[in-house]
Each structure stands twice: as C-alpha cells, then as structure tokens.
C-alpha positions in Angstrom: -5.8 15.7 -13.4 -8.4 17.4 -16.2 -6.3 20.5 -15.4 -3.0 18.8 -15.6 -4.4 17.1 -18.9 -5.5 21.1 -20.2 -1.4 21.8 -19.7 -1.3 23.4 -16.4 1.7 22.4 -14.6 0.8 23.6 -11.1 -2.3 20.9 -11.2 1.0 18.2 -11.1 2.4 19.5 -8.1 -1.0 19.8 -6.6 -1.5 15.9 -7.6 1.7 15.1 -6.4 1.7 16.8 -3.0 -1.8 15.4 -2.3 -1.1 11.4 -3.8 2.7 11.1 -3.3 2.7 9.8 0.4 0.1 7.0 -0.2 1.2 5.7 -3.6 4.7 5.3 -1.6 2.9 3.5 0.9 0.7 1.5 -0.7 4.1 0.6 -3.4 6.0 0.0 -0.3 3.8 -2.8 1.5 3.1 -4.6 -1.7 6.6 -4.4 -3.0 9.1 -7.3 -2.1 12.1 -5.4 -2.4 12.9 -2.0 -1.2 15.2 -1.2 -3.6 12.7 -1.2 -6.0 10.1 0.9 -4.3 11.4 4.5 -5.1 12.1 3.2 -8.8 8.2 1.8 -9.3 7.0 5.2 -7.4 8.8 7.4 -10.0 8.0 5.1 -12.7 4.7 5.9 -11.8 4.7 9.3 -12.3 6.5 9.5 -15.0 4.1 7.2 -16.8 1.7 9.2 -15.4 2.6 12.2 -16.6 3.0 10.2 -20.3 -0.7 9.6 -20.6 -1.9 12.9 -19.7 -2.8 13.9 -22.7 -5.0 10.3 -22.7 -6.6 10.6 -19.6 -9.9 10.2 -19.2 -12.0 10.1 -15.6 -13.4 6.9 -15.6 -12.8 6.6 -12.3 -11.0 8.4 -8.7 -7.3 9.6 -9.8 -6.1 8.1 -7.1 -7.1 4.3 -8.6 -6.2 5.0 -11.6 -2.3 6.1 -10.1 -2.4 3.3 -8.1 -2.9 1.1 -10.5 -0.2 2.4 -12.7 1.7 1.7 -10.1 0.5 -1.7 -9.8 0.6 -3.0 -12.9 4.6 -1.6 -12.9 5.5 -3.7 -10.2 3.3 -6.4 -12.0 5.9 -5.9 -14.9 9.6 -5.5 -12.4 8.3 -8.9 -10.7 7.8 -10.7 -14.2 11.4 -9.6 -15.2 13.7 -10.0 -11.9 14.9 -13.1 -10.8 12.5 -15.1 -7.7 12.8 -13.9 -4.1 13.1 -16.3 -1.0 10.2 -16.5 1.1 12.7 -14.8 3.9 13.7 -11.5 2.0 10.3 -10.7 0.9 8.9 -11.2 4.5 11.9 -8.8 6.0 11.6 -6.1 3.4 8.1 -5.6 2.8 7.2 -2.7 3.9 9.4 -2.7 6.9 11.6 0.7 5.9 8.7 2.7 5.2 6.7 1.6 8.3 9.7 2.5 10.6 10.1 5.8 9.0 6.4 6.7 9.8 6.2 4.7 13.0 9.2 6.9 14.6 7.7 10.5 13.2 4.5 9.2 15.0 6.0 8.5 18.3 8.0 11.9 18.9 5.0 13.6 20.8 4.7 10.6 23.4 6.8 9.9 26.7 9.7 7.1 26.1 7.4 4.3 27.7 4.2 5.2 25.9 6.3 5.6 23.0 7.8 2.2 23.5 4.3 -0.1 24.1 3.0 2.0 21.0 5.8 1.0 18.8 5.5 -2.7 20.3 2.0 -2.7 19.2 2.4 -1.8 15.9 5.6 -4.3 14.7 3.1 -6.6 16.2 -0.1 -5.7 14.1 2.0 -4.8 11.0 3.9 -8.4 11.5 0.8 -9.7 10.8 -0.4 -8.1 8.2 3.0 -8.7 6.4 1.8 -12.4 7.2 -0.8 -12.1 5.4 -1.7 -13.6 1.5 -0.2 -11.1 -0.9 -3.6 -10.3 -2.4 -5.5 -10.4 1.2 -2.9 -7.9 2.1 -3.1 -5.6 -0.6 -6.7 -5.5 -0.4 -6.5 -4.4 3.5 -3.9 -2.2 3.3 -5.4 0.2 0.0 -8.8 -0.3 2.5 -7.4 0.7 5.7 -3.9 2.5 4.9 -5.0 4.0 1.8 -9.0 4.9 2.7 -10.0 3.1 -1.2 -13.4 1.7 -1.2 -14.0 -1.8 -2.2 -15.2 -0.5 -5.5 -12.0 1.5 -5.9 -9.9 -1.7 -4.5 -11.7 -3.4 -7.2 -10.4 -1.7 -10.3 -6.8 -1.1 -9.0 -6.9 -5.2 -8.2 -9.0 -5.8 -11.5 -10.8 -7.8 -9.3 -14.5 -8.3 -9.0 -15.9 -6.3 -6.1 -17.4 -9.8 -4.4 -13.5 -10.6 -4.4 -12.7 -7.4 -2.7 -15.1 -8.4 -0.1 -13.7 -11.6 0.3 -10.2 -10.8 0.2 -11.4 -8.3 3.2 -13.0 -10.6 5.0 -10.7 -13.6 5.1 -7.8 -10.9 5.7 -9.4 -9.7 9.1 -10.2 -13.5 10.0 -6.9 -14.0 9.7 -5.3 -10.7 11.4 -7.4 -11.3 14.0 -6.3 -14.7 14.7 -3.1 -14.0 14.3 -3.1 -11.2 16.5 -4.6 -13.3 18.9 -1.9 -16.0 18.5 1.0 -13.5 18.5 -0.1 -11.1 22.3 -3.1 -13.4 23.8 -5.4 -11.0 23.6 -9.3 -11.2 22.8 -10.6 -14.5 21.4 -9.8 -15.6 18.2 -12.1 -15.2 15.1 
C-alpha cells in the first residue's frame, strides 16, 4: 500500500490480486443482500484507492480494507429499506459459499463429493444462524485468518469483546451443530 501511496500502479494490482477474494468473502457473509455485495466490494476499492494519498500504516492493510468495507455496508444498511428475517437468512452468504463449495469438490469422487457438500450447508447453516456480530467475528477469525486484535479494529470493538464474541459463537456452533447431525456432545 506505501508503494501504491508513492504512485506505483502495479502495487494496486498486487493489492488487489492478494486481498480481492477475502474482502468478497468476508462482504459476502456479513451482507444481507447479494445484490449489494459486488457494489460494497467495488465501493471499497474505489474508496480505497481515494485515500491513498492519506494512508497511513497504523495497522495490517488488510483491516484497514476491511473495514472500509465495513463501515460501507454500515452506510447501504442505514439507507435501504429493513429486510425480513427470511431474506437475510437465505441470502447471506449462500451464492458465494456455493460458488467456492462446488470449485472445492471437483477433485473428489460424486459420493465423497456429496457427504462433503452435506457437511458444509450444514456447518455454514449454522454459522449463518448465528448473532450478526458473533458471526462476523468468527468468520474474519476462521475465513479470513484476522487475529482478535485485527477483528478488533475492523469491528471497533474492544479486543475482550472479540474474545467474547469468539467464544459465545463456538458455544453456539457447537451446539447447534450438535442439534442439527447428533454428533458429539453439546457445549
């Protein structure tokens, strides 16, 4: 980004190649609409690109276009008009995940590749089932590799939050999981 900042344009493409797939990600599961996904992504980096001049390394790039990202969506859900319960729970998430999901299950035989996919509508059922901010704490931990201190500043949460957030999240996957295939005992 220092490079980018200095007017090199390759250092964007560099950025963009390295970040693009996990800001999509991490828009996509904390999005309620899909339609607005690729518009908060590109927002992004065209806000990004904006405040170049600005930047300064206070902390990881990657939280800091994160939480460009999330502040836009902050802004698009203040303006557009309250979702049901229902549409938010089918579209969060759910196009992206499929898109991935399939690429990953190419390689495997059709009824490996079948208990694999079960699996993971199962696991990523719950996590859509989830508290939105227990959710988007576990998913920019475990999709997204952030530390809690990272999680912290794109959440402008305290880091004791983070932890919290964590915690009660896998308390609840876990039950949940347990609930949903039988499996294990519940935490």
């Amino acid at each position: 980004m220092l490079s980018y900042r200095a007017g090199d344009p390759l250092a964007f493409k560099e950025l963009y190649r390295r970040h693009s797939q996990g800001l999509y990600r991490f828009v996509a599961w904390r999005c309620p609409r899909q339609a607005w996904v690729d518009e908060i992504v590109q927002d992004a980096w065209a806000s990004l690109h904006d405040a170049r001049a600005a930047y300064q390394p206070q902390a990881a790039f990657r939280t800091y276009l994160y939480q460009i990202a999330r502040n836009r969506l902050v802004d698009i859900l203040r303006k557009k008009e309250a979702l049901t319960a229902t549409d938010m729970a089918q579209q969060d998430g759910q196009a992206e995940f499929e898109r991935l999901a399939d690429a990953a299950y190419e390689s495997l035989s059709p009824e490996a590749s079948l208990q694999q996919k079960q699996r993971h509508a199962i696991l990523h059922a719950a996590i859509r089932g989830l508290p939105g901010e227990q959710r988007e704490a576990l998913v920019l931990q475990q999709f997204s590799g952030m530390s809690i201190d990272e999680i912290a500043v794109v959440t402008a949460a305290s880091a004791e939050t983070v932890k919290s957030r964590l915690r009660y999240a896998m308390q609840k996957l876990r039950a949940q999981l347990h609930k949903l295939t039988g499996e294990g005992a519940p935490a």
